[in-house]
N, C-alpha and C positions, 0 to 999 in steps of 0.2 A: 391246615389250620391257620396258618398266617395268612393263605388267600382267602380265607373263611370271613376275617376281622375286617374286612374290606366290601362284606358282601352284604345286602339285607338282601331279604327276602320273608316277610313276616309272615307267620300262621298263627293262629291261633290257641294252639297247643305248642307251640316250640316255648322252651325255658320252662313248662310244666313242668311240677314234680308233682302231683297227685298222679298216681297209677291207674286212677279210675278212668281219669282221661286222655292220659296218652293210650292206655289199652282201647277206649273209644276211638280217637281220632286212627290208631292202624286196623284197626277190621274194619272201620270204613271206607279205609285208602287200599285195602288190599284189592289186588286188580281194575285200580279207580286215579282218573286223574284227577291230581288235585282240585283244579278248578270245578270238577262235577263233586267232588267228594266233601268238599266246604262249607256249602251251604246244609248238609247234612247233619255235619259236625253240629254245628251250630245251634240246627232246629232240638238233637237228644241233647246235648247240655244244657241245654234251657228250659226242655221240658223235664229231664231227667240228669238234675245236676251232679247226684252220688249214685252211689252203684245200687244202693236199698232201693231209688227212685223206679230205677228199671227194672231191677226187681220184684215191683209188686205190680207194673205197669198190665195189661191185661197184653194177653198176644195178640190179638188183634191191631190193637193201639201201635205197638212194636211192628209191625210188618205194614200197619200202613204208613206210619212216619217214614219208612224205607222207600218205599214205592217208589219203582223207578229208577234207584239203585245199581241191581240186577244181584246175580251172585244172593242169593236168600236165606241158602244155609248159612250164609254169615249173622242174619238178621237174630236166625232161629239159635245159635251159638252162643250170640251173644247175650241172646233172652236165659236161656236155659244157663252160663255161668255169672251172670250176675245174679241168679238164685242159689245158685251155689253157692259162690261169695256169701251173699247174706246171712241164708240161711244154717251153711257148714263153718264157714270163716269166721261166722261175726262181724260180717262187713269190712274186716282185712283182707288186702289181698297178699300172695306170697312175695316174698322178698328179695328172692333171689332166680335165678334161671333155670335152674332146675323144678326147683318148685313150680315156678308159673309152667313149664312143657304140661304140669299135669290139668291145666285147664284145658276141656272142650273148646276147640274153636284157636287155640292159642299152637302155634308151631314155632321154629327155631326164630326163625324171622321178630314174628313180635313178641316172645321173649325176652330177646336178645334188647330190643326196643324201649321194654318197661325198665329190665333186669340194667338197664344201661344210663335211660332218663330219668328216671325214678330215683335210681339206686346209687345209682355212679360204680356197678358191677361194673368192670372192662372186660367184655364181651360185644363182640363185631356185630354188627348186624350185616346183614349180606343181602340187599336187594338187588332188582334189575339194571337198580343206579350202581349198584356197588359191583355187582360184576362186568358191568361195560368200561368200568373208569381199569380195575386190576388188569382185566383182558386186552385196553389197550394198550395197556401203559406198561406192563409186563411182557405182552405178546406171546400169552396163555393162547392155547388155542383147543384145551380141554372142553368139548362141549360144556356146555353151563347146565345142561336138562338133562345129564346122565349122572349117576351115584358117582363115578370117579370125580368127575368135574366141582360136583358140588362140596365133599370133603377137602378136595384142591383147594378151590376159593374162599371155603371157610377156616380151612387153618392157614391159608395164606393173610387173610384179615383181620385174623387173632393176633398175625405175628406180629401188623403193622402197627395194629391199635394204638393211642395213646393211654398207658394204663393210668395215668392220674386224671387225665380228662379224658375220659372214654366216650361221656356225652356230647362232647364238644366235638371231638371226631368223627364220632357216628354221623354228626350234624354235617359237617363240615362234608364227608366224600360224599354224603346222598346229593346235599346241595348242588356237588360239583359235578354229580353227574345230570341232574336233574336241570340244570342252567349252564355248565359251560360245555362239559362231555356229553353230550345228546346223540341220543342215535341217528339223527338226518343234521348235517350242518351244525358241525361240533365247531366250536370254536377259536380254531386250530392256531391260527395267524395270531392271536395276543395269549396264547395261555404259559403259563409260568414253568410246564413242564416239557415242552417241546421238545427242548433239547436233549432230553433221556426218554421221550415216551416211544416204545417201539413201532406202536402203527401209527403216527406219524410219520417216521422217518422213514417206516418201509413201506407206506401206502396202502397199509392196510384197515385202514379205519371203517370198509365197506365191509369188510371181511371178520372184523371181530365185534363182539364176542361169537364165538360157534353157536349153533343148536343142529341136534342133530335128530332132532322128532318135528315130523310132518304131521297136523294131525288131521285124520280124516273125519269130516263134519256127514254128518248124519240129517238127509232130508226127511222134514215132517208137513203132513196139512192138516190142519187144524180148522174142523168146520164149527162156527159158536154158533148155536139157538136162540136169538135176541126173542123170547116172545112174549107178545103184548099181550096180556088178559086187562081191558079195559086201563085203567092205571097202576096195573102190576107186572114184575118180571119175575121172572127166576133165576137163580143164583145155584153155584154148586161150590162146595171147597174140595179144595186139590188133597188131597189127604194120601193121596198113594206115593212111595220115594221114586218120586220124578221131578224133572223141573217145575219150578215154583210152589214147591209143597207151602201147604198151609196158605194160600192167597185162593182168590176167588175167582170165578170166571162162570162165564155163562155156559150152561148146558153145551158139553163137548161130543162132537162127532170128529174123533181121527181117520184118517183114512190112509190108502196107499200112495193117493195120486189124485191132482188136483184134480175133483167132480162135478157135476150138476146136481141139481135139487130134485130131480128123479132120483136119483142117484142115494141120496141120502133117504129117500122112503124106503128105502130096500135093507138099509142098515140094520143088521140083527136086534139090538138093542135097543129099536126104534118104530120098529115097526107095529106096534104094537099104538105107539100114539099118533103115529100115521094113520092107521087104518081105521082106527075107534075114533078118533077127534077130525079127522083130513084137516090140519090146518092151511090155515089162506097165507099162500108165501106175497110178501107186501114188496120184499126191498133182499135185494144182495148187494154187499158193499165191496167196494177196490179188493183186490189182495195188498193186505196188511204184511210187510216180511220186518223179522225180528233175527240179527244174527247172533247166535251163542258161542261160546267157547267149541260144544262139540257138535252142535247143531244147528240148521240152518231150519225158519219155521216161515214156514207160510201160512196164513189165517184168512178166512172170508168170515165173514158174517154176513147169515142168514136171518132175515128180522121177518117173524110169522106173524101171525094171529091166532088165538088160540082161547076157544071161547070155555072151553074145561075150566072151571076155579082150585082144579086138585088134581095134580100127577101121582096119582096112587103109587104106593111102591119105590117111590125111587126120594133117593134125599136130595128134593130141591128146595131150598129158600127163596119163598115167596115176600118179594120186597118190593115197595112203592118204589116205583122210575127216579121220582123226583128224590129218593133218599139213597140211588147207589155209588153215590163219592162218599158213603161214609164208610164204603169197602176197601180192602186194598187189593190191587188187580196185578199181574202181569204188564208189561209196560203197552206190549201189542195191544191188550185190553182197554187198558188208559188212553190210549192215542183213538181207537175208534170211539169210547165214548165223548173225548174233548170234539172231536170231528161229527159229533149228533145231538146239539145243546138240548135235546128231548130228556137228556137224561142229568143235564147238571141238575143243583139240588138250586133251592131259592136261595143261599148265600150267596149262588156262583154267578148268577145272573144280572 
């Protein structure tokens, strides 16, 4: 905290005590760097400055102000308890740490966050800033991603807390891991704790904190149906519990293994407007790759023609070219239509 009094580093929710917006400003920062996470912040507090705002916000409106993001069930979390707030609470939120665990979307992390800025509860928060600063400076070597590790580091930060300024402190280690303990090129040579910090003096700074989960990423290809009906496309929403539920995207062919456009007339579920329509294949774009948490995604787009005015049977949204930035897409999705100005709308141009 004394090296804290010495440090700026400004956001825009820091000294907040409305809970409406620090519970905003951390599910938008959860697995999000600041810098991306910002301008975010910014856009729902303005459009949506109390929790009621978002609350009656339309979902659509909510996921595309995201766009881009990534992480969606945060989007969809966040939609769904700020109508609970509303509408159960009365537009209060809970007061303390316990209470807030019972929101959707809300874990020990930003809890501890509201329960602590808000409230001036003294309860730790334990980020990835917070476990790098104890792990070296203690010379913990408890993985941080196993059950042991995390009950370790969480009553270890309980024990440190300062309990009359708890917000102050919370403030103060995230800072210091976030700006002077860094995981590449920590700040070794001027910091104030050198003298006691273990992986310093033992040279293990490469070495802590532990993880001891590899996680194995999952290849997907992803083939989108850009197709033109004169000044129209088709649209589909993602509606089944996979990534980017509830965002839009163009008519999807998965497949096993990057293919050709033979390849895709053969598709079970496809063949049907293969063979009745033969549409005119016009354009195949680059491969588009997207990396996820547990997934790696390769994407082509296929741009047809396709002189049928109705795909019978099947739920596609038929919408004007010029009108589909008023969707919100996947990022992969975003990227190829900025890379096709066919498709911005007449604001964008």
């Amino acid at each position: 905290m004394t090296w804290h009094k010495g440090q700026t580093r400004p956001m825009p929710w820091k000294g907040v005590k409305d809970p409406y917006l620090i519970w905003l400003s951390e599910i938008i920062l959860q697995q999000t760097r600041v810098e991306q996470g910002m301008p975010y912040f910014m856009a729902f507090s303005k459009k949506y400055p109390k929790v009621e705002d978002l609350a009656h916000a339309p979902e659509d409106d909510v996921m595309k102000l995201w766009q881009g993001l990534g992480y969606y069930s945060r989007a969809r979390n966040l939609h769904f308890t700020a109508k609970y707030i509303t509408n159960e609470l009365n537009g209060v939120f809970p007061d303390n740490f316990e209470k807030l665990l019972n929101l959707k979307g809300v874990g020990e992390y930003t809890a501890a966050a509201i329960a602590s800025f808000a409230y001036e509860e003294p309860v730790a928060v334990v980020d990835g800033n917070v476990y790098r600063v104890l792990s070296r400076y203690f010379g913990i070597k408890t993985p941080i991603d196993s059950l042991k590790g995390k009950k370790e580091f969480k009553s270890l930060a309980n024990q440190l807390i300062d309990r009359k300024q708890p917000d102050k402190y919370n403030q103060a280690i995230m800072d210091f891991g976030a700006t002077w303990c860094t995981p590449k090129l920590p700040r070794c040579e001027n910091c104030i704790m050198q003298d006691t910090c273990y992986a310093y003096k033992k040279e293990a700074l490469d070495t802590l904190p532990v993880k001891e989960k590899k996680l194995k990423k999952r290849k997907r290809y992803f083939n989108f149906l850009v197709i033109q009906n004169e000044e129209k496309t088709y649209l589909e929403k993602r509606t089944n519990k996979d990534i980017w539920q509830n965002l839009y995207q163009f008519p999807l062919i998965e497949t096993k293994t990057e293919v050709e456009y033979e390849n895709l007339k053969s598709e079970e579920d496809w063949t049907d407007i293969f063979n009745k329509f033969n549409p005119k294949l016009l354009s195949k774009s680059k491969v588009y790759k997207q990396v996820l948490t547990h997934q790696n995604i390769d994407a082509v787009f296929w741009t047809i023609e396709l002189k049928q005015t109705k795909l019978s049977g099947r739920k596609f949204l038929s919408t004007n070219a010029k009108d589909i930035n008023s969707y919100a897409f996947p990022k992969i999705i975003d990227c190829f239509i900025k890379d096709n100005p066919i498709y911005l709308s007449h604001e964008q141009n």
